[in-house]
C-alpha angles and dihedrals in degrees: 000000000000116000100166122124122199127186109221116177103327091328149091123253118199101206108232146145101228108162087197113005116195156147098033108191132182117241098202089183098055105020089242134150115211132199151160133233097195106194101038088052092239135159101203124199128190128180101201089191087064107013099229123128141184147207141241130187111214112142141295132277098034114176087190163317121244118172122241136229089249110032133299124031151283107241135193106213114170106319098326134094107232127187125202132195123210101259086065100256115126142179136193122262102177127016113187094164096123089067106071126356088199093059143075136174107277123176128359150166141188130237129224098267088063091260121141118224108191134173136207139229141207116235099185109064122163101190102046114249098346121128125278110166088223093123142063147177123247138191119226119200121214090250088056097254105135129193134194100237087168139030139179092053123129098183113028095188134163124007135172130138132258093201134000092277110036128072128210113204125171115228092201098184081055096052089227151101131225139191120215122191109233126218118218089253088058104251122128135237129203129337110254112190119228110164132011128192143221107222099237086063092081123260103297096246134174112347135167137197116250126214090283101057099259133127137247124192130164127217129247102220095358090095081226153085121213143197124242119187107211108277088064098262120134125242119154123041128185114188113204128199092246120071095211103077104162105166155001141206133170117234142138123107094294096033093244104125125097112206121204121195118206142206155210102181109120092018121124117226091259094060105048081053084056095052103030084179093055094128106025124102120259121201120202131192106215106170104251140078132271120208114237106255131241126253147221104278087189 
């Protein structure tokens, strides 16, 4: 369990060890920041009004955790959809193993009507982070039933929606980030670009839409999350001292918080000497509203 607060730069830094820190996602009913660390198999849990946080063991690799309607989450572990009650029990609701033994469920979010929408990502990539089309996104329906809505992705990353019936995905190999119109039966039209990157700006990671209507997404790589308006242009830019920046979310009582996760993982020695905070949770306070997020119906 890691207490310890730190104030970096006009934020506040939740001292952890997080190989790959992920997925953070804001629990209104509890107070309560959650995140994965994906590698390492982890449930973490953070109370920014206290600082303390705590620790669950679940399995390894765990793409995310994602709370349900009606207590617990809805986890990507491997390839599979799990869901867990509060009492700690859990069962499978999906299993798409047989597949694709190189990939695993990555980054996810649900939509207003309770539906999942998770994407996958290859593990096994020759050629660094080049695409490989090996991976894909699904919907899963409440009742289980799941659904590839895309294909010919390699890193399905962030997703959130800037209005009932678009949604926004991050194609990481890409560099880029797309919005698709969704019809009411979940299925998606026509790619419609929004951002593209340069390489040298980091891997786009986890973002999320704030209350009017832009878009945050941290940089894999970039040490950095930046703002985009809604026609795709940045404005708004907020460097960290740890290169690894996978995620945000917006939390706190007044939704005003922007939490960062963190990680180590790819980094040499030398470099994690170099950035002593590299897997702990940063929280920023960047002067605007997030939107509380949906959750698992199922």
């Amino acid at each position: 369990m890691w207490n310890e607060l730190q104030q970096v730069e006009n934020c506040t830094v939740f001292i952890a060890d997080d190989m790959l820190g992920e997925g953070p996602h804001w629990d209104e009913h509890r107070g309560i920041l959650s995140r994965v660390d994906i590698h390492a198999g982890l449930l973490r849990l953070c109370d920014p009004a206290t600082g303390e946080q705590s620790t669950q063991v679940i399995e390894t690799p765990l793409g995310f955790a994602i709370p349900r309607r009606s207590g617990g989450y809805v986890m990507g572990i491997g390839l599979t959809i799990v869901l867990t009650e509060p009492d700690g029990s859990r069962r499978t609701l999906v299993d798409l193993s047989s597949l694709d033994p190189y990939n695993r469920f990555n980054d996810a979010v649900c939509d207003a009507q309770g539906r999942l929408w998770a994407g996958t990502m290859c593990s096994q990539r020759p050629d660094g982070f080049r695409p490989s089309g090996q991976a894909a996104l699904y919907r899963i329906d409440p009742d289980g039933s799941c659904e590839q809505v895309l294909e010919d992705l390699t890193i399905s990353n962030g997703m959130d929606w800037p209005d009932a019936s678009t949604l926004m995905h991050v194609d990481s190999s890409r560099h880029r980030i797309d919005t698709y119109p969704v019809t009411s039966e979940g299925r998606l039209g026509e790619r419609i670009p929004f951002a593209q990157f340069d390489p040298s700006d980091g891997l786009p990671d986890g973002l999320t839409i704030d209350d009017e209507g832009c878009a945050w997404v941290a940089f894999f790589g970039g040490g950095q999350v930046r703002r985009f308006d809604r026609q795709g242009a940045d404005i708004a830019r907020f460097l960290l001292p740890a290169s690894c920046t996978t995620s945000v979310a917006f939390g706190g009582h007044d939704l005003e918080d922007l939490f960062v996760p963190t990680s180590r993982h790819r980094l040499s020695a030398e470099q994690v000497a170099q950035q002593p905070l590299a897997g702990s949770l940063f929280r920023l306070r960047p002067g605007v509203r997030g939107r509380v997020g949906h959750r698992f119906a199922g």
